[in-house]
C-alpha positions as CSV (number, residue, x, y, z in Angstrom):
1,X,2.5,-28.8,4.8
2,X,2.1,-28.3,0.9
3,X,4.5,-25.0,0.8
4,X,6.8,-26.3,4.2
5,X,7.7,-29.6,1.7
6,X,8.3,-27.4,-1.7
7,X,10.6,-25.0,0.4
8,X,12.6,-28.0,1.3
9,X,12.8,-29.8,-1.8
10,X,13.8,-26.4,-2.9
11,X,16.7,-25.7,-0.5
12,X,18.1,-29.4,-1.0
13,X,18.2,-28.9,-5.0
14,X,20.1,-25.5,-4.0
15,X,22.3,-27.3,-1.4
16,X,23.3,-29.9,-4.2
17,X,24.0,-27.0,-6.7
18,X,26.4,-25.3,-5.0
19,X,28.4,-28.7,-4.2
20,X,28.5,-28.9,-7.4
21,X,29.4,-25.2,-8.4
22,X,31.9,-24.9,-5.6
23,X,31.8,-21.4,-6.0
24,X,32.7,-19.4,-3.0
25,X,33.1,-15.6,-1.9
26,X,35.9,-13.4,-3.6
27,X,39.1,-13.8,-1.6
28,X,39.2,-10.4,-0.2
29,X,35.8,-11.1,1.6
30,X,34.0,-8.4,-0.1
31,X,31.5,-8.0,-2.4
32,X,31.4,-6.2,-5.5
33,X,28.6,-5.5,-7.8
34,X,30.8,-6.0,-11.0
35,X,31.0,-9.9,-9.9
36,X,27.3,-10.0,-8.7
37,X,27.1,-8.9,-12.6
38,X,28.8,-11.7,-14.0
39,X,26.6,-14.8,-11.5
40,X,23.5,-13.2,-13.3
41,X,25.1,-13.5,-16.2
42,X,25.5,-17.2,-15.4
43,X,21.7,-17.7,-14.2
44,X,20.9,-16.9,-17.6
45,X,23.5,-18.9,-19.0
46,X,20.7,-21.8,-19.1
47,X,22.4,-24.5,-17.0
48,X,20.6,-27.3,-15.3
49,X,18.2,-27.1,-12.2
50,X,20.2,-27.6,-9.2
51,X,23.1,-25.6,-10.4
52,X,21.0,-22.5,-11.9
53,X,18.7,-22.7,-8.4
54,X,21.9,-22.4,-6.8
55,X,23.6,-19.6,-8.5
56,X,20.1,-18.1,-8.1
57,X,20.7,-18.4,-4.2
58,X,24.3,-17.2,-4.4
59,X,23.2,-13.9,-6.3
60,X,20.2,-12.9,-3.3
61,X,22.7,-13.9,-1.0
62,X,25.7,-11.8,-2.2
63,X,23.0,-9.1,-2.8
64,X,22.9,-8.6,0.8
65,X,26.4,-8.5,1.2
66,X,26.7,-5.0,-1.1
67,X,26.9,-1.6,0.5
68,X,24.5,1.2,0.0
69,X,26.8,2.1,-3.2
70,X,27.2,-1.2,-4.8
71,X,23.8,-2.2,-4.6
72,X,23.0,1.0,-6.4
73,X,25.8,-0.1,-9.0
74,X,23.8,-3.6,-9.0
75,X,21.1,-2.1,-10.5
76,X,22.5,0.6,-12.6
77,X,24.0,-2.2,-14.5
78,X,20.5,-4.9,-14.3
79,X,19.1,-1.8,-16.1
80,X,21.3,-0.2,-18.8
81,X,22.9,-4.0,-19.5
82,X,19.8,-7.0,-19.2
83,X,17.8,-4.8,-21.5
84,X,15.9,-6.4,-24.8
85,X,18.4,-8.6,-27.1
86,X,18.4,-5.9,-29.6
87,X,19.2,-8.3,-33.1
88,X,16.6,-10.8,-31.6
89,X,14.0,-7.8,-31.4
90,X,15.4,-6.5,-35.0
91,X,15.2,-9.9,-36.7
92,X,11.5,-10.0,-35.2
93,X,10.4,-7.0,-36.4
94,X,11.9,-7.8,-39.8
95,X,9.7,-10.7,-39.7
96,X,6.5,-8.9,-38.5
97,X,6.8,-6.7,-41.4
98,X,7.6,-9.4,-43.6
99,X,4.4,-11.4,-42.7
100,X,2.6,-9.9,-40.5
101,X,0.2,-12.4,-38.1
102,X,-0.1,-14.1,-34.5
103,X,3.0,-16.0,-34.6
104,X,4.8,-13.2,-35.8
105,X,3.2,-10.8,-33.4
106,X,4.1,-13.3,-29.9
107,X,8.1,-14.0,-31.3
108,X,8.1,-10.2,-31.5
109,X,6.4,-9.7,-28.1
110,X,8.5,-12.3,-26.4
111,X,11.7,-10.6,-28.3
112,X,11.2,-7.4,-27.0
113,X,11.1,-8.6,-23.3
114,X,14.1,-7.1,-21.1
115,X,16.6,-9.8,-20.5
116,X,16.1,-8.8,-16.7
117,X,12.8,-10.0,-16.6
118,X,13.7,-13.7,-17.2
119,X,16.5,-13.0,-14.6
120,X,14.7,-12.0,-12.0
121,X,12.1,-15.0,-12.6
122,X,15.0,-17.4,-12.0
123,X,16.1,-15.6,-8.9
124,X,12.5,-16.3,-7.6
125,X,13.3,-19.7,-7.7
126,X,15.5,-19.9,-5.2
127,X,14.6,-20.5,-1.5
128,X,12.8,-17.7,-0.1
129,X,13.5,-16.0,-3.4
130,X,9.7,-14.2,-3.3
131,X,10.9,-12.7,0.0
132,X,14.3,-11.7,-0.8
133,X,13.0,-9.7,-4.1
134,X,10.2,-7.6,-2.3
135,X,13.3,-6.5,0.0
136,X,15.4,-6.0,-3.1
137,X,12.6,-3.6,-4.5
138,X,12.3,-1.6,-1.4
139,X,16.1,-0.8,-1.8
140,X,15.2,-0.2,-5.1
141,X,12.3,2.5,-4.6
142,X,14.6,4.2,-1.7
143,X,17.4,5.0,-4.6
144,X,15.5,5.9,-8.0
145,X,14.9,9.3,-7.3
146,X,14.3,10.3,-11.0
147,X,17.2,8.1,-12.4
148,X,14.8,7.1,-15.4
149,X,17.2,3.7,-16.0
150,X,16.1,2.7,-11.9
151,X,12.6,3.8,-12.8
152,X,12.7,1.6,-16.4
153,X,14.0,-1.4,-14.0
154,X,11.6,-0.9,-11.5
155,X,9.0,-1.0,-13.8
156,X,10.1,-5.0,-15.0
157,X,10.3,-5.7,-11.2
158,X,6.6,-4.3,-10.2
159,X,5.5,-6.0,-13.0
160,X,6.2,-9.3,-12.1
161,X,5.6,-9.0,-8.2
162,X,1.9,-7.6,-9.8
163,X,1.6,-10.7,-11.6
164,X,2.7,-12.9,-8.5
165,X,0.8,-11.1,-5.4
166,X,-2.1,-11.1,-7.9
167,X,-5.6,-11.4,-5.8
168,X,-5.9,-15.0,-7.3
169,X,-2.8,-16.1,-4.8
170,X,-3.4,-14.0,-1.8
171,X,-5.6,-15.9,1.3
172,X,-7.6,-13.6,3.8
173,X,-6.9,-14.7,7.4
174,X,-8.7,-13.1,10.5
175,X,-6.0,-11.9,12.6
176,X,-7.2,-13.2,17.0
177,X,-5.6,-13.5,20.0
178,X,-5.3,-17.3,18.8
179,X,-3.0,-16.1,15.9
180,X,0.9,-17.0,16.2
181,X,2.7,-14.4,18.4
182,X,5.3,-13.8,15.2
183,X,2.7,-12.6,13.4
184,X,0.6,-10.6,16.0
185,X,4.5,-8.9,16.6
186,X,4.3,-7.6,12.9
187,X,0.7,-6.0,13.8
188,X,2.0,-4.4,16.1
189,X,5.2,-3.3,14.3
190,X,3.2,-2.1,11.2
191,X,0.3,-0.3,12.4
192,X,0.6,2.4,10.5
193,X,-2.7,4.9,11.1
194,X,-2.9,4.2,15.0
195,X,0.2,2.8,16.6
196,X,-0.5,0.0,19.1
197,X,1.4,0.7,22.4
198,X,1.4,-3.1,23.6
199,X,0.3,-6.5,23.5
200,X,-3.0,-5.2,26.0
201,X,-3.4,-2.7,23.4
202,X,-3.9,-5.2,21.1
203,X,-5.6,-7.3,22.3
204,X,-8.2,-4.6,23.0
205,X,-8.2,-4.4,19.1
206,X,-8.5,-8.2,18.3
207,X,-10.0,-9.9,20.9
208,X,-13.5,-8.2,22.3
209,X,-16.8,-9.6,20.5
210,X,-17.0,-6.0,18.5
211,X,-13.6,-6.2,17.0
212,X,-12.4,-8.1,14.0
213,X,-8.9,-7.7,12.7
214,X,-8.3,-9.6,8.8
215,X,-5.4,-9.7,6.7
216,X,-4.0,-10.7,3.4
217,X,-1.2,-13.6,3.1
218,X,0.5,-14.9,0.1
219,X,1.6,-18.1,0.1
220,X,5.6,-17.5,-0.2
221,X,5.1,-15.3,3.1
222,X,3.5,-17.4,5.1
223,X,4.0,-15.6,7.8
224,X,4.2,-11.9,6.6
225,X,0.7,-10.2,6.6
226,X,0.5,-8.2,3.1
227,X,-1.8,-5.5,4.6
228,X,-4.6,-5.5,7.5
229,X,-7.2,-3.8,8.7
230,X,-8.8,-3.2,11.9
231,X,-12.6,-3.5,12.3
232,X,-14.9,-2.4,15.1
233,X,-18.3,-3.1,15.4
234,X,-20.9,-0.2,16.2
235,X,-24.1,0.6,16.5
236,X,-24.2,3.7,14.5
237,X,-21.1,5.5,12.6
238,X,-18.5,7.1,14.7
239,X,-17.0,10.5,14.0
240,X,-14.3,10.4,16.2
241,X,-11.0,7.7,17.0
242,X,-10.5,8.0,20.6
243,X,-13.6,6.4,21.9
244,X,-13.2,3.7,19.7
245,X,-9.9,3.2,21.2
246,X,-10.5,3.8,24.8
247,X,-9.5,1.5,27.4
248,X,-12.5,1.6,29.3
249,X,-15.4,1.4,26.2
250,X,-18.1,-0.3,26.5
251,X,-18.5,-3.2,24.3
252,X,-21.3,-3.3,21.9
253,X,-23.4,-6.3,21.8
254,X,-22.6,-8.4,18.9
255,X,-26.4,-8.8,17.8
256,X,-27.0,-4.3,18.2
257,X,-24.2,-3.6,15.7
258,X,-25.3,-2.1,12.4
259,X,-22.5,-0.8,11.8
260,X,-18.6,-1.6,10.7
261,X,-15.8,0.3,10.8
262,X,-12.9,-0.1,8.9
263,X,-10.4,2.6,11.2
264,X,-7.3,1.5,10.4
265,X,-5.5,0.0,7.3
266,X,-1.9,-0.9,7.1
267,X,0.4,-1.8,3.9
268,X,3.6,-4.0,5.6
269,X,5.8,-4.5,2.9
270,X,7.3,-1.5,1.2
271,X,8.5,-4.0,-1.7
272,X,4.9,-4.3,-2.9
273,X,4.3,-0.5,-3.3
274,X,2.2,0.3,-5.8
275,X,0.5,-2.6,-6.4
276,X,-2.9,-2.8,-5.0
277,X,-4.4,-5.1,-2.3
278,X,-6.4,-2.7,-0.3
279,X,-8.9,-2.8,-2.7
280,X,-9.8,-6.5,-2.7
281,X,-9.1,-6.3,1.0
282,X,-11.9,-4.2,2.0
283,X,-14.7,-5.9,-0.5
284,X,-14.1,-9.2,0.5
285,X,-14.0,-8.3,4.5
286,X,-17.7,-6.7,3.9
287,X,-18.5,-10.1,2.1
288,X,-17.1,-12.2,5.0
289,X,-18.8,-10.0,7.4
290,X,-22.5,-9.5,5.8
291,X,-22.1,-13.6,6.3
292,X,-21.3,-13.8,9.7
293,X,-23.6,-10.8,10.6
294,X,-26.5,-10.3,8.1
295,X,-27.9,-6.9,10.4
296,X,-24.9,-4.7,9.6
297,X,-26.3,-2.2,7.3
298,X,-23.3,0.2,6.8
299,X,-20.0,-0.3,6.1
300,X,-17.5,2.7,6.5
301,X,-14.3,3.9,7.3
302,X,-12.8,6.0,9.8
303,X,-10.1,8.0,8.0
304,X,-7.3,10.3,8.5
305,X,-6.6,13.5,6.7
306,X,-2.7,13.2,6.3
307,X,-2.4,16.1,3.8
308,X,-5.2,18.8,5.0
309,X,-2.7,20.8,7.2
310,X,0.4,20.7,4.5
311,X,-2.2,22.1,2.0
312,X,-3.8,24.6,4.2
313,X,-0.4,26.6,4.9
314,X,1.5,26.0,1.6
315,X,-0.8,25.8,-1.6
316,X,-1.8,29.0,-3.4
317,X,-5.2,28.0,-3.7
318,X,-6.5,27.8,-0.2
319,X,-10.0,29.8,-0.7
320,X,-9.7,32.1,2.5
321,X,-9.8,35.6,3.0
322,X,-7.3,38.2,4.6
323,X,-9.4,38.6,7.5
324,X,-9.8,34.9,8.7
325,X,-6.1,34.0,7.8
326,X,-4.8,35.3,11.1
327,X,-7.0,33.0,12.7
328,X,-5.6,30.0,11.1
329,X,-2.4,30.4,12.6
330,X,-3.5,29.1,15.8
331,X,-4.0,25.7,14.1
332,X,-0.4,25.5,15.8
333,X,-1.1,26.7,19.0
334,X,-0.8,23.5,21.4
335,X,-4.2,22.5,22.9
336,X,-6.1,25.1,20.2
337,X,-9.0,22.6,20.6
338,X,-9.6,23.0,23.9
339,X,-10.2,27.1,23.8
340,X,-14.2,26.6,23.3
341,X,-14.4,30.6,21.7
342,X,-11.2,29.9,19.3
343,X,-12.0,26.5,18.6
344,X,-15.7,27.7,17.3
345,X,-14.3,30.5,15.4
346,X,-11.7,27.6,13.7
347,X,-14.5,25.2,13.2
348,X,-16.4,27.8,11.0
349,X,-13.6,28.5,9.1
350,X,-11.9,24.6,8.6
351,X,-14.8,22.4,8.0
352,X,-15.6,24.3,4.3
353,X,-11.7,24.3,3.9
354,X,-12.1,20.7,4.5
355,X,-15.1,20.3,2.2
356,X,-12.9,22.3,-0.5
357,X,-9.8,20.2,0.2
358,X,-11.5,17.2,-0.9
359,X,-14.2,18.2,-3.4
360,X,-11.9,21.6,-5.4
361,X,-8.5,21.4,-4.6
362,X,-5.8,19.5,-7.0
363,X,-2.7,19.0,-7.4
364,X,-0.4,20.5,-10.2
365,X,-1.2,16.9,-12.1
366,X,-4.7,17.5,-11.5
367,X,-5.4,14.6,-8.8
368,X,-6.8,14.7,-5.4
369,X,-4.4,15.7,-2.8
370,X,-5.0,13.6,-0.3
371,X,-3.9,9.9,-0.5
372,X,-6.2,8.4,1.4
373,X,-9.4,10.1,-0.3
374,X,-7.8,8.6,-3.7
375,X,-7.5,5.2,-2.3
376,X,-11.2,4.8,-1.1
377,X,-12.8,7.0,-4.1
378,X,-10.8,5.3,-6.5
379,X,-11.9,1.8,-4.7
380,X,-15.6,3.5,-5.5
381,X,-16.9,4.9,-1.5
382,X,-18.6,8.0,-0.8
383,X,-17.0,10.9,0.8
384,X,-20.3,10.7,3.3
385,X,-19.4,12.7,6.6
386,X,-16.5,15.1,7.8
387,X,-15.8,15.1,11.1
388,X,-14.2,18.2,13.2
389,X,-11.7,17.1,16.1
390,X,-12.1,13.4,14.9
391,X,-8.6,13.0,16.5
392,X,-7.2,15.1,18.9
393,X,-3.9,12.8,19.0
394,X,-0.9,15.3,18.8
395,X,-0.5,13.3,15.3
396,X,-4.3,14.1,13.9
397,X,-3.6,17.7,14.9
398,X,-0.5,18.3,13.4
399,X,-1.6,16.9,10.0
400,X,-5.3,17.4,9.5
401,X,-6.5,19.6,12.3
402,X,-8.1,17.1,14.3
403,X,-10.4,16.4,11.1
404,X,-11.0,12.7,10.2
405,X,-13.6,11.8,7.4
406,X,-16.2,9.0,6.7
407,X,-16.1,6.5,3.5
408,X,-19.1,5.1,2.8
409,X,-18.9,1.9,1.0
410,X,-22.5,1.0,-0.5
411,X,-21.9,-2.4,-2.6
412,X,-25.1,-1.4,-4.9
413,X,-22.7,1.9,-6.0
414,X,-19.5,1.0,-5.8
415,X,-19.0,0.5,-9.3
416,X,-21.0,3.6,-10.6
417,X,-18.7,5.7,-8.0
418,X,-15.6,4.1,-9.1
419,X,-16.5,4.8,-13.0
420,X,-17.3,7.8,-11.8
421,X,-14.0,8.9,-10.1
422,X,-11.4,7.2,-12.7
423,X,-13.3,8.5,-15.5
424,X,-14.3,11.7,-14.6
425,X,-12.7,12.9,-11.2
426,X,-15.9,13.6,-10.1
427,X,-15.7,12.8,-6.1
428,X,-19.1,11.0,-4.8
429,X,-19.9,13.2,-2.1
430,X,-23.0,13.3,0.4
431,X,-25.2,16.0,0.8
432,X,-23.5,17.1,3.8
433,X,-20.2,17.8,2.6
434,X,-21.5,19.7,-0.2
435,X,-23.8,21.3,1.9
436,X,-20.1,22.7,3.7
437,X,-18.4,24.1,0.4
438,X,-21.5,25.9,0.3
439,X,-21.3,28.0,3.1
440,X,-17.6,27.8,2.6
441,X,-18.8,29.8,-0.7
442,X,-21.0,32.0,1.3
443,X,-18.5,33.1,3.4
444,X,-16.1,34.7,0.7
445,X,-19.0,36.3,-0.8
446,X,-20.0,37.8,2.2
């Protein structure tokens, strides 16, 4: 009711702003970013509410209007021309030297901001303003492609969407078959690990007593989920997808699960790249679920292996000799898996690849490859199990060999795994996995 009354009052001051501005579209219909240029320059002109929360609307309107060449224009120009006001930054350093102190120290801060910052504030006040800017930064991310003056901008506009989707506004919903049908529509639309064919395929992931489904909302998107994630309920921990999946499962009674697994987890708003909510997502799902069922004793995860395959053929550190090479190639013989001799012969080769992949390799930067094993080892869970022909999907085979992995979250060690990880790049592993780069070491050797 709260945020249905504000968006109103909102609109109606916009409404009464443009009366008063009268402005309208050029007169040859189109729009140009040169004139979208010169309304921001009028939002920061200072005016008075209902005219500057108009112009506001008249700018993300317009916006839309642009072709894929003017909108790049658009922000060409937000970057190289709403910089810093450079005399009010010299004046301030003039004065910092001067004398330096606090004052001094926030007039100089507050100078040095990029005039594109306070723009893009205003914009945000304009009905559905939030929305309309996460769109505008995932045109934004689709054109920088090393332009450093799109990346400087994109910086100003990721910091304030980090400062406005921080955890402090976001609301954690569980996601039923009670839920509005616009929003179960966007489940389905951005399941990203697992795609869900249908509404009865969804419902078989919401709706049994072994199944819990939460996401994040922010209360500008009231009805766009930030990110989910799927839950089932086990009894032990699963090292495959497909029987979790299965039409004709049986369910688990509520009061034998000890176990829950996070399988899928899906980022909906390419706007908000970059800025983290999976994190908070996961911790405070364990929370709300050790409270409604205290017997769960592990919490883990159910992952894919998006890069494995891309770094098995192409990186020039893949730690396998000349004589099981060959055998490799089969990875892209359809229905490999099924071949009991050849998939044996694969497994003893791939699980230590696997086991390397994650514990050795690196990237050129010196990271882990793999972006899932970053997010959950940076968010501070083990690496606990590796699982061969996890998922046989024509999807897990073309980009990690069938294998899926286990993430063991342990609350008592998530921080001492996280510290861990950022500090060191050590990878919290079980005894398992090591257990696999050892034999993965044998092998060469022998």
């Amino acid at each position: 009711m709260a945020n249905a009354f504000f968006s109103d009052l909102l609109a109606t001051i916009s409404e009464r702003g443009r009366t008063l501005l009268n402005r309208g579209k050029p007169d040859d219909g189109k729009e140009d970013a040169a004139g979208l240029i010169e309304l921001c320059e009028a939002v920061l002109s200072g005016r008075g509410e209902a005219s500057g929360t108009a112009m506001a609307s008249e700018v993300l309107d317009r916006y839309h209007d642009l072709d894929a060449t003017e909108r790049r224009s658009f922000f060409l120009a937000l970057a190289r021309n709403f910089g810093p006001d450079r005399d009010r930054v010299n004046k301030a350093i003039e004065t910092w030297i001067a004398e330096p102190g606090e004052g001094n120290g926030g007039a100089l801060h507050f100078a040095s901001e990029p005039r594109r910052q306070e723009l893009i504030r205003r914009l945000n006040r304009a009905p559905g303003g939030t929305a309309d800017l996460v769109a505008m930064r995932a045109d934004l991310l689709g054109l920088i492609s090393g332009d450093k003056d799109l990346a400087a901008l994109d910086r100003d506009v990721a910091h304030l969407l980090a400062s406005w989707f921080n955890r402090g506004f976001l609301v954690l919903r569980r996601i039923d078959w009670s839920t509005p049908a616009n929003i179960l529509e966007k489940i389905i639309r951005y399941e990203a690990v697992h795609e869900i064919r249908d509404w009865d395929d969804l419902r078989r992931r919401i709706d049994p007593v072994d199944r819990r489904c939460y996401a994040f909302f922010h209360p500008a998107l009231v009805d766009e989920p930030l990110i989910f994630v799927e839950v089932a309920l086990t009894e032990t921990i699963p090292g495959a997808i497909a029987p979790l999946l299965a039409e004709d499962r049986e369910l688990v009674r509520v009061e034998r699960a000890r176990t829950a697994v996070f399988y899928s987890i899906s980022n909906t708003q390419r706007g908000l790249g970059g800025i983290s909510f999976g994190n908070f997502l996961i911790k405070q799902v364990v929370e709300e679920l050790r409270r409604e069922l205290p017997k769960l004793e592990d919490f883990v995860t159910l992952s894919p292996v998006p890069g494995f395959m891309s770094w098995l053929k192409n990186a020039d550190d893949v730690p396998v000799s000349d004589e099981d090479r060959p055998l490799l190639e089969h990875l892209d013989t359809p229905d490999w898996w099924k071949n009991v001799e050849l998939e044996g012969q694969l497994r003893s080769i791939v699980e230590p690849l696997a086991a390397y992949y994650f514990l050795k390799a690196r990237s050129s930067k010196g990271r882990l490859i793999d972006s899932v094993a970053r997010f959950h080892l940076g968010n501070g869970a083990r690496l606990e199990r590796i699982n061969w022909l996890g998922d046989t999907s024509a999807k897990g085979l073309r980009e990690s060999a069938g294998i899926m992995v286990n993430y063991l979250y342990r609350l008592d060690d998530i921080e001492k795994n996280h510290e861990a990880y950022a500090n060191e790049g050590t990878v919290v592993a079980s005894s398992a996995v090591k257990k696999l780069l050892k034999s993965e070491g044998r092998r060469r050797l022998g």
